[in-house]
C-alpha positions in Angstrom: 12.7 -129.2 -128.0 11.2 -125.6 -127.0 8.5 -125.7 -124.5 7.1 -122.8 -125.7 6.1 -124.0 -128.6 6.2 -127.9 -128.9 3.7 -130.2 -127.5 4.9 -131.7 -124.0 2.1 -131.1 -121.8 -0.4 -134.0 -121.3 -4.1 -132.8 -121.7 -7.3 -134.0 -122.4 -9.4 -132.6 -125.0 -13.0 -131.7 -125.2 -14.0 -134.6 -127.2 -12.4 -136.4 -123.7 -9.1 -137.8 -125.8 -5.6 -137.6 -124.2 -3.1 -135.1 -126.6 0.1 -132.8 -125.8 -0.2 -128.9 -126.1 2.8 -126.5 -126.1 2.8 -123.9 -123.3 1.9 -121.1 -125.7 -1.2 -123.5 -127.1 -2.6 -123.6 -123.6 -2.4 -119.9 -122.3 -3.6 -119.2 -126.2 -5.8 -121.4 -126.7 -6.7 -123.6 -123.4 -10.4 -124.1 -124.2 -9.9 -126.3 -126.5 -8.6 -128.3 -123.6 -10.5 -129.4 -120.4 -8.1 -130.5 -118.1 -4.6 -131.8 -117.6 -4.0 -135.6 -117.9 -1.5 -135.9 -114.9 -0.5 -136.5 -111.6 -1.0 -134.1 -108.7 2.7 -132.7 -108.2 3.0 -132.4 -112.0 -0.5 -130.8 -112.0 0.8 -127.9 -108.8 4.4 -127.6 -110.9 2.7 -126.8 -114.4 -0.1 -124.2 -112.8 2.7 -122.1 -111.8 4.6 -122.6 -114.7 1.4 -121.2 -116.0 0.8 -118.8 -113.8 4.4 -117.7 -114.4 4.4 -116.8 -117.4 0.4 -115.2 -117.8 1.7 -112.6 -114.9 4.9 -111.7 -117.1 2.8 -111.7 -119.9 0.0 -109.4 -118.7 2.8 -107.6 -116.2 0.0 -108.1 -113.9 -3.3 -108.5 -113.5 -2.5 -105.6 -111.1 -6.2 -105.4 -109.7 -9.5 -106.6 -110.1 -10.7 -104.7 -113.0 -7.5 -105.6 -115.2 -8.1 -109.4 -113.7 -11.8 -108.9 -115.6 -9.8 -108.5 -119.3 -7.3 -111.3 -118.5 -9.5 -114.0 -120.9 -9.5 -111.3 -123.7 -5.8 -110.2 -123.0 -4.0 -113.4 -122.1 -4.1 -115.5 -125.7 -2.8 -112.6 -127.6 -0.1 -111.0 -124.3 1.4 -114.7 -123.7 2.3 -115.5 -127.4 4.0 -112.3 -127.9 6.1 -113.2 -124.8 7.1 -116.0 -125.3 8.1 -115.2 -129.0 10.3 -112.9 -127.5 12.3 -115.3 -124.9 11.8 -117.8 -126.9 15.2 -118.9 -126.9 15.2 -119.2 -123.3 12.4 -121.9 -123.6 14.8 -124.0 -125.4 15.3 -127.5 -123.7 19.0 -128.5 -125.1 20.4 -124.8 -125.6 23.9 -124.5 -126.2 23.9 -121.1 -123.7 20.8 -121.1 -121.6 19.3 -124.6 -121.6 15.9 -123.9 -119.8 15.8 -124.4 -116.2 19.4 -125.9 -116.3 23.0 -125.0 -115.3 24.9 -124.5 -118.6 28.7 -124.6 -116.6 27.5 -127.4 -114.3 30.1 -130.1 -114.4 30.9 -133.2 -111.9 33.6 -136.5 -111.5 29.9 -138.8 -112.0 26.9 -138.6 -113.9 23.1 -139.3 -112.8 20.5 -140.9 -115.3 17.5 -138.5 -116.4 15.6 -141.6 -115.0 15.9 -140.0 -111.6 14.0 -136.8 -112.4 10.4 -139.5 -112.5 9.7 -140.3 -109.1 7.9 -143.0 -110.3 11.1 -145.0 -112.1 13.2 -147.3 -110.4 16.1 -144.9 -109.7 18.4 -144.8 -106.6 16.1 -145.4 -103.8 12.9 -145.7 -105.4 11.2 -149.2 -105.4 10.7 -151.5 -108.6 7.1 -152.2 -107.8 5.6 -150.8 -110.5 8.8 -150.3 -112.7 11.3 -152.7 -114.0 13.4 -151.2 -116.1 15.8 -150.0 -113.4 18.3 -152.7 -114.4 18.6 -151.3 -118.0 21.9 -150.2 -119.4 20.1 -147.2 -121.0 16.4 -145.8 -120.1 15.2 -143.5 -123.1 12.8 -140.6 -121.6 11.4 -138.5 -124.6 12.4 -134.6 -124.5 8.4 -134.0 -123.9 8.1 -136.5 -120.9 11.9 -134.7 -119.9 10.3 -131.0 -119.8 7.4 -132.3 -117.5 10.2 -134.0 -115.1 12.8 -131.3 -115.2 9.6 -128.9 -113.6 8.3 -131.1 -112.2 11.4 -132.3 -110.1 12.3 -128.8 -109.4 9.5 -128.3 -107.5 9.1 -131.2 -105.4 12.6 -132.8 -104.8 12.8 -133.8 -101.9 16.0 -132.9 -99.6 18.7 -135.5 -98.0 21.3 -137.1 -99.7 21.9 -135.5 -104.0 24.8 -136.5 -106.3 27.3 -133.9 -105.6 28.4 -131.8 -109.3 30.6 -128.6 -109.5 29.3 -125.1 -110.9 32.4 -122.6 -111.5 34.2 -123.1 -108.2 31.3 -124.0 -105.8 31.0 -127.6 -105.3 28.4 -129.0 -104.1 27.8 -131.5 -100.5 26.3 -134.9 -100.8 24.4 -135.1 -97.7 22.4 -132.1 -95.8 20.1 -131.0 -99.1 16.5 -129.1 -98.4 13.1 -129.7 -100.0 12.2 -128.0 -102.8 9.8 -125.2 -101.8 6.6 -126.9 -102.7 7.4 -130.6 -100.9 8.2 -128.9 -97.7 5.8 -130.0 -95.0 3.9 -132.3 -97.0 1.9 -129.2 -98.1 -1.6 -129.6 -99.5 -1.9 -127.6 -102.7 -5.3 -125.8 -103.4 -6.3 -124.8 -107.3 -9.8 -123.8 -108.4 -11.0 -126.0 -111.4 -13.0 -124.9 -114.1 -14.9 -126.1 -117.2 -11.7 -125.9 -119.4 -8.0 -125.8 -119.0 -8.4 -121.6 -119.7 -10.8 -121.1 -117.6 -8.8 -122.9 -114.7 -5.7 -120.6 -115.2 -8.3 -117.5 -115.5 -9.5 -118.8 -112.1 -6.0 -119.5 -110.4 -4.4 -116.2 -111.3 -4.3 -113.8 -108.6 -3.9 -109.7 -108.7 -0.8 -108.4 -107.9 -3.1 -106.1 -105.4 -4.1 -109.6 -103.6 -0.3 -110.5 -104.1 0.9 -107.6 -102.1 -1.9 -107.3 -99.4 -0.9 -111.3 -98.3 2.2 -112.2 -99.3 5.1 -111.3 -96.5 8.1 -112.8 -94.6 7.6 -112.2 -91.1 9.3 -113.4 -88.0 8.1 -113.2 -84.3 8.9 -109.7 -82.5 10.2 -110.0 -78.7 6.6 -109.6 -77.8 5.6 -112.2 -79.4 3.8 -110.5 -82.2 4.3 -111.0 -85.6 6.5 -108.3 -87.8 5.9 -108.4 -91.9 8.7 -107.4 -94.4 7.4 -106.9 -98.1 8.8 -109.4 -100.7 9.0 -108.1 -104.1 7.3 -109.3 -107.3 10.7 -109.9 -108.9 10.9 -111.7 -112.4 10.3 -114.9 -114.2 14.1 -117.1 -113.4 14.6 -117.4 -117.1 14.4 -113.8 -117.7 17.0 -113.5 -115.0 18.6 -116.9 -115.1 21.3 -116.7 -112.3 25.1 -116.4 -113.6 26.8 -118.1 -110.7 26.1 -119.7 -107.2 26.9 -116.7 -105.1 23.5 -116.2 -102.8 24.2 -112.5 -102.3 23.4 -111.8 -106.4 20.7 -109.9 -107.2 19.8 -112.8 -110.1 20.2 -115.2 -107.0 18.0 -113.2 -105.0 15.3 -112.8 -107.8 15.0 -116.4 -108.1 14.7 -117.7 -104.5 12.8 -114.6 -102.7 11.0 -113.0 -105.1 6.9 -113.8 -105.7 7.3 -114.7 -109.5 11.3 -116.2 -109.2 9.9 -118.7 -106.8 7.1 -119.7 -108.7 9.6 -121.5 -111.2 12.3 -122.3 -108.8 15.9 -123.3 -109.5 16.2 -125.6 -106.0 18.2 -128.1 -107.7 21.6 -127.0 -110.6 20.9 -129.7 -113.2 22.7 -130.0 -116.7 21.1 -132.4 -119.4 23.9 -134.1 -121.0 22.3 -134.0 -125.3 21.6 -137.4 -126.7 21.8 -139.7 -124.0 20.1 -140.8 -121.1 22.5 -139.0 -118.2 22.4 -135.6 -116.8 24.7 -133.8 -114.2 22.6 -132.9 -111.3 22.7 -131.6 -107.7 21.6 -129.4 -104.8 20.6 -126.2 -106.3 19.3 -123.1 -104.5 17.5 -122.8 -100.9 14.2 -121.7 -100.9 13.0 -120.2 -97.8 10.0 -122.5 -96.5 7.0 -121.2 -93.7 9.3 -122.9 -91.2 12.1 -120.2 -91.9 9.6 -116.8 -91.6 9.1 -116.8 -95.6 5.7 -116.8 -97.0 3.6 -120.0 -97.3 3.2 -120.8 -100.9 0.6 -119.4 -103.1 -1.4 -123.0 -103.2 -0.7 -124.0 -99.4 -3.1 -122.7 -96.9 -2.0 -121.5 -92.9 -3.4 -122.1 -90.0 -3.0 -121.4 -86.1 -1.9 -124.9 -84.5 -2.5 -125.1 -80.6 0.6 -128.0 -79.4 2.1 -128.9 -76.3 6.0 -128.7 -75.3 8.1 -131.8 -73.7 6.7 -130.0 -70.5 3.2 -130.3 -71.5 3.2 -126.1 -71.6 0.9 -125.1 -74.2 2.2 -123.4 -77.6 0.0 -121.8 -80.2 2.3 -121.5 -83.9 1.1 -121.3 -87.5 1.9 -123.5 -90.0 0.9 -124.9 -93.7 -2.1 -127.4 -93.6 -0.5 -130.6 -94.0 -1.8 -133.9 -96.0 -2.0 -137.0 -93.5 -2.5 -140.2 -96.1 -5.0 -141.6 -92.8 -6.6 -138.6 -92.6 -9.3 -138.1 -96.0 -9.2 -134.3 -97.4 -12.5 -133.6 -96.9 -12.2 -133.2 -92.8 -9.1 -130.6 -93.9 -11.5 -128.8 -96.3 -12.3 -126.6 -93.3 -8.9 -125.3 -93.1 -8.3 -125.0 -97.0 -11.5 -123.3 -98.6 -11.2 -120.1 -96.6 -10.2 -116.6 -98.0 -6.5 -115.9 -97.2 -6.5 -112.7 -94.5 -3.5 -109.6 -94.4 -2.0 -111.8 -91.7 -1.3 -114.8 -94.1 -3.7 -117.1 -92.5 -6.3 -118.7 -94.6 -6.6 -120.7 -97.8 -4.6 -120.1 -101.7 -4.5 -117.0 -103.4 -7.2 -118.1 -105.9 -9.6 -118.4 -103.4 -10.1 -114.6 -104.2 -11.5 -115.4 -107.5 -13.7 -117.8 -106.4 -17.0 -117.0 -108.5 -19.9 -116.9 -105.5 -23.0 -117.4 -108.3 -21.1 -120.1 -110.5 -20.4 -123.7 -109.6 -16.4 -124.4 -110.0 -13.9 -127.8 -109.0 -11.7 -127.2 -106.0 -8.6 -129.3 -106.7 -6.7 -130.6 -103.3 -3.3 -131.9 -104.9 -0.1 -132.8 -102.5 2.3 -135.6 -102.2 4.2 -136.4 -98.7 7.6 -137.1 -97.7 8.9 -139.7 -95.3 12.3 -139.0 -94.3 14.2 -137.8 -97.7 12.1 -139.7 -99.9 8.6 -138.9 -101.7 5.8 -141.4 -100.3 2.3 -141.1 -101.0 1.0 -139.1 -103.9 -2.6 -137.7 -103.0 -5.5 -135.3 -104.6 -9.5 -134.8 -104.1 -11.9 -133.1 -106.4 -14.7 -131.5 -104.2 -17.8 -129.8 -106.6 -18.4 -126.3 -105.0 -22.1 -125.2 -105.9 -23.6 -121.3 -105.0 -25.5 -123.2 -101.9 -22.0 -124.6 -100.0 -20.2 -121.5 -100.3 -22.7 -119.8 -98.5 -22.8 -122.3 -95.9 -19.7 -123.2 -95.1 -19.8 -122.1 -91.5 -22.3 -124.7 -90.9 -19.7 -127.5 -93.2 -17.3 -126.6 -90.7 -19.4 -126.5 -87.6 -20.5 -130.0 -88.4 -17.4 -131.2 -89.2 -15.1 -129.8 -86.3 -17.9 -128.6 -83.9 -18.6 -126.0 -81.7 -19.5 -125.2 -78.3 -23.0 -126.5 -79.0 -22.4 -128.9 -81.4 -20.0 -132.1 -81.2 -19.2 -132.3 -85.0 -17.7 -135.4 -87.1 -14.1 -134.4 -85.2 -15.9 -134.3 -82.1 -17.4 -137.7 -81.8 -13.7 -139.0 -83.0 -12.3 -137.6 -79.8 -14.9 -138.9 -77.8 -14.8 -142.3 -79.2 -11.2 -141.6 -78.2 -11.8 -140.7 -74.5 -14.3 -143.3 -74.3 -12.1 -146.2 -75.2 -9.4 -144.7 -72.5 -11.7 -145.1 -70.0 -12.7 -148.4 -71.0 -8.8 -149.5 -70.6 -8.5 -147.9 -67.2 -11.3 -149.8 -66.3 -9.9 -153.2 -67.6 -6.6 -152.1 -67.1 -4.6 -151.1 -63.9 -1.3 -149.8 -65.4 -2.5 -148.1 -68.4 -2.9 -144.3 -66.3 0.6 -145.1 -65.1 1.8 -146.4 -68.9 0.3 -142.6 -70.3 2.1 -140.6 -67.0 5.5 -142.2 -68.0 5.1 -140.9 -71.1 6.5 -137.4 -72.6 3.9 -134.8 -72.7 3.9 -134.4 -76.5 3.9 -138.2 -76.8 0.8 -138.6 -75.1 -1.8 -137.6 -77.5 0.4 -140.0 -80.1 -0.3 -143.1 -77.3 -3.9 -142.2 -77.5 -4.5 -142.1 -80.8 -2.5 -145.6 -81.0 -4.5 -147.0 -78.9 -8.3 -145.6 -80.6 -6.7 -146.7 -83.9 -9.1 -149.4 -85.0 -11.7 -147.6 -83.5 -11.0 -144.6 -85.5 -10.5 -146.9 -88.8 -14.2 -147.6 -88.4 -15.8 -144.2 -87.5 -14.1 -143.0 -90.3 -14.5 -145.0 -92.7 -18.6 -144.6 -91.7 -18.5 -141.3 -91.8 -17.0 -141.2 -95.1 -19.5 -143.4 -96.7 -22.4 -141.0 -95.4 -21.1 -138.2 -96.3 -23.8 -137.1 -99.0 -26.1 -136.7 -95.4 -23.5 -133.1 -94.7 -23.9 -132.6 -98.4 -27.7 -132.5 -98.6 -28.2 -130.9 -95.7 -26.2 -128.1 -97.1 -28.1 -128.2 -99.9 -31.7 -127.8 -98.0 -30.4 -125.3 -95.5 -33.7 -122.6 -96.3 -36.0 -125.5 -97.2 -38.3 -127.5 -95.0 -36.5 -130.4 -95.0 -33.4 -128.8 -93.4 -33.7 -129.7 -89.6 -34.7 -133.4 -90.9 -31.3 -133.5 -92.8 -29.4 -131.9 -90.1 -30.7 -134.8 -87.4 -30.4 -137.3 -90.0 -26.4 -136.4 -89.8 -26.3 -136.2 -86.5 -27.6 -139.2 -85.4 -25.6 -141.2 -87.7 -22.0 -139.8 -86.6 -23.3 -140.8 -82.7 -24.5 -144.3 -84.2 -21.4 -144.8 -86.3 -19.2 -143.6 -82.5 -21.2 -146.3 -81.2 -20.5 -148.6 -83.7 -16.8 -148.2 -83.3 -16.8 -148.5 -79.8 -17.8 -151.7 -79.7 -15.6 -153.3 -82.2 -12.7 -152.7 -80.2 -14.4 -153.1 -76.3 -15.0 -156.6 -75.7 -18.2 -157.3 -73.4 -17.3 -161.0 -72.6 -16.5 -161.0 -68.7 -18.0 -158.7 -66.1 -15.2 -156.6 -65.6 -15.4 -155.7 -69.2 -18.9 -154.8 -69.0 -18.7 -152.3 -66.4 -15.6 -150.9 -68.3 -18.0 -150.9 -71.5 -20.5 -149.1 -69.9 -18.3 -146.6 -68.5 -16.6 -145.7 -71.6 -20.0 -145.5 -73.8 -21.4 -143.0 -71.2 -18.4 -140.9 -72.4 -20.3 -141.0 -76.1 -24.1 -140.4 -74.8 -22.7 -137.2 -73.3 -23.9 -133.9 -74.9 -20.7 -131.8 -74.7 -17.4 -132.9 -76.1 -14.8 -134.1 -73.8 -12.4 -131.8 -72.9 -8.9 -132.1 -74.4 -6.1 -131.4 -72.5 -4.1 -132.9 -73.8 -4.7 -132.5 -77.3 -1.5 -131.7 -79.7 -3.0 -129.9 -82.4 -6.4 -128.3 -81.8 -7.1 -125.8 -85.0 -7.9 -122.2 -84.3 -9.3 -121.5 -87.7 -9.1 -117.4 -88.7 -10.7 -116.3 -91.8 
């Protein structure tokens, strides 16, 4: 099996039918193809496997005007590179199995089974999978290439079966995330109108590269101080030889721009014909947490948070998917321009063509403790008209001084249901006192819950109101679609309001008054005690 040039990857054809394409048939020839046909960690995993091997390929596109030539230059430039390692490509290879630690040896094996998140394996539940109990689970070599990537990208960290490579062995417990689970990261990619196009669309200059992608760490003043990180090599054309961290192959592969974009976070060893594999901890990967660079897809922004002594602190970090939290309220954060300080959206935001309509592809999966949870992705359709307006997209959906925004109303259905429990309830002040600063904003939120579930879900279901008025921004119509949003996020507040404040005794009345006087007010509420209020940069 050589994933260079066997079929393995799941795609969908122009006549709309599922097939499988070889890597080289999808750099070479990917508009025959309009999409992938998979799931959205596989999707992130095989767009830099992509992206991986068109930068090798092209040894760039160094700037803008070489990134011009990349659809004439790519088909021919990525064939003739992977001819040439093609042996490296090779999934069962007696010397450099791809992605895999020839030497890797251990006292127990692991089924290949556990490479699927999806498959009853381990600690994965049989709720959609019943073949867990089987004395051997066959996993085709093609359906093996997309897990091996796949599961080297997202693995999460915790407990891993422990294996020996040369004299290094391996712990069971203590492991880290692979570099693109880390955080429950959302993962940005530009779509467009075939699978050639999208790669055209997601790869970035090595101009871009440089300008934006930096370790840093915070100085004693509490500035920020960059180091470069270098472009480096693909890992299989510099497959490390051993586990020591202070080789240069080592250091290619986990700090490097184009190392990391195939990473080696986990030593795995397929054991030919069967269904069991030796597998374990691999290499760390710096995440954003530890100074390195947040990963081309992910996007950064400035979080404002409280300590244990309710002191305020202002850090960056990676926009994160919430599963109770839709992707369109985070699309303010995500579908901005990346700036020199590393705050901002992907890399391919770049390319983004301003006169063209393109997909812009939201894929992430989170993590709950050590294990993978809730896979999640969101297609939003970006016409000419929005990306000239997204300011006002973002003004209506967080606010502004002079406007409440969709985010806005949320807090002040928030504040307004607090005051109706004060009203109605004599130790709830005293209940949110007792409580740890940075636990506060949690009690809050506990207690708007319901309230929240049905703002939200209202908001949600008018959301095509934002969209047109986007659209007529210029027109007649546009202060007429701009009310018309307006009044329903206040009538939706409302709505929620009263679902959860009962009006049934006097008491409650009063209290129900109180609180909705907190909604009918024209500024927002101020939050002091608010854990994360976004300081978007672009």
């Amino acid at each position: 099996m050589n994933v260079a040039f066997d079929p393995w990857i799941p795609v969908v054809t122009l006549s709309g039918k599922p097939d499988l394409a070889s890597l080289s048939t999808v750099l070479a020839e990917g508009e025959k193809y309009v999409d992938l046909s998979v799931r959205p960690h596989e999707r992130v995993a095989l767009m830099r496997l992509f992206l991986c091997v068109a930068h090798a390929a092209l040894d760039g596109p160094k700037d803008y005007y070489e990134w011009c030539d990349v659809p004439k230059k790519l088909p021919e430039a990525s064939y003739k590179y992977l001819k040439h390692w093609e042996n490296s490509f090779d999934l069962f290879h007696k010397v450099k199995p791809w992605l895999q630690v020839k030497d890797l040896t251990g006292e127990k094996t692991s089924p290949v089974a556990l490479l699927d998140f999806e498959l009853a394996t381990g600690n994965n539940s049989t709720l959609f999978d019943h073949g867990g109990q089987l004395n051997c689970r066959n996993v085709g070599p093609a359906r093996l290439a997309l897990n091996l990537l796949t599961f080297q990208n997202f693995s999460s960290g915790g407990g891993s079966p422990v294996a020996q490579w040369l004299t290094t062995k391996t712990a069971q417990v203590g492991n880290p995330d692979a570099p693109c689970l880390s955080q429950s990261m959302a993962h940005c990619l530009l779509r467009g109108k075939s699978l050639a196009k999208t790669v055209y669309l997601n790869l970035p200059t090595y101009e871009k590269v440089g300008q934006t992608y930096k370790s840093f760490k915070i100085s004693k003043k509490k500035d920020y101080e960059y180091s470069e990180i270098t472009f480096g090599r693909p890992v299989w054309e510099l497959f490390p030889e051993s586990p020591d961290t202070g080789h240069e192959r080592v250091i290619n592969a986990s700090k490097t721009y184009l190392g990391r974009l195939v990473p080696i976070s986990r030593w795995i060893r397929f054991i030919h014909d069967s269904d069991q594999m030796y597998c374990c901890n691999g290499f760390k990967y710096d995440t954003y947490k530890d100074g390195f660079a947040a990963e081309p897809t992910a996007a950064v922004r400035v979080v404002t948070s409280k300590d244990k002594k309710g002191n305020e602190v202002k850090e960056r970090r990676v926009v994160k998917v919430d599963p109770t939290k839709a992707l369109w309220r985070e699309l303010t954060a995500l579908f901005v321009k990346r700036t020199a300080e590393g705050l901002g959206g992907p890399f391919a935001m770049q390319n983004a063509p301003l006169d063209s309509e393109f997909d812009f592809h939201v894929c992430a999966i989170t993590r709950d403790q050590a294990s993978m949870d809730i896979g999640m992705e969101s297609v939003f359709h970006i016409s000419p008209a929005f990306q000239n307006y997204f300011p006002v997209y973002q003004t209506e959906v967080i606010g502004d001084a002079n406007v409440v925004g969709a985010e806005g109303y949320s807090r002040k259905l928030r504040w307004a249901i607090e005051d109706y429990r004060i009203a109605v309830d004599s130790d709830w002040k005293p209940r949110v006192k007792r409580t740890q600063a940075k636990e506060q904003n949690a009690l809050r939120d506990r207690l708007a819950q319901k309230a929240f579930l049905a703002y939200w879900t209202k908001v949600e279901m008018n959301l095509h109101l934002l969209m047109a008025h986007i659209e007529a921004i210029g027109t007649d119509s546009a202060i007429l679609t701009r009310d018309a949003w307006r009044k329903m996020l206040f009538k939706s507040a409302c709505e929620a309001y009263s679902v959860v404040c009962g009006q049934e005794t006097p008491r409650q009345l009063r209290a129900f008054a109180k609180g909705l006087q907190k909604l009918r007010k024209a500024k927002d509420e101020p939050e002091t005690n608010t854990t994360e209020t976004m300081e978007e940069k672009e």
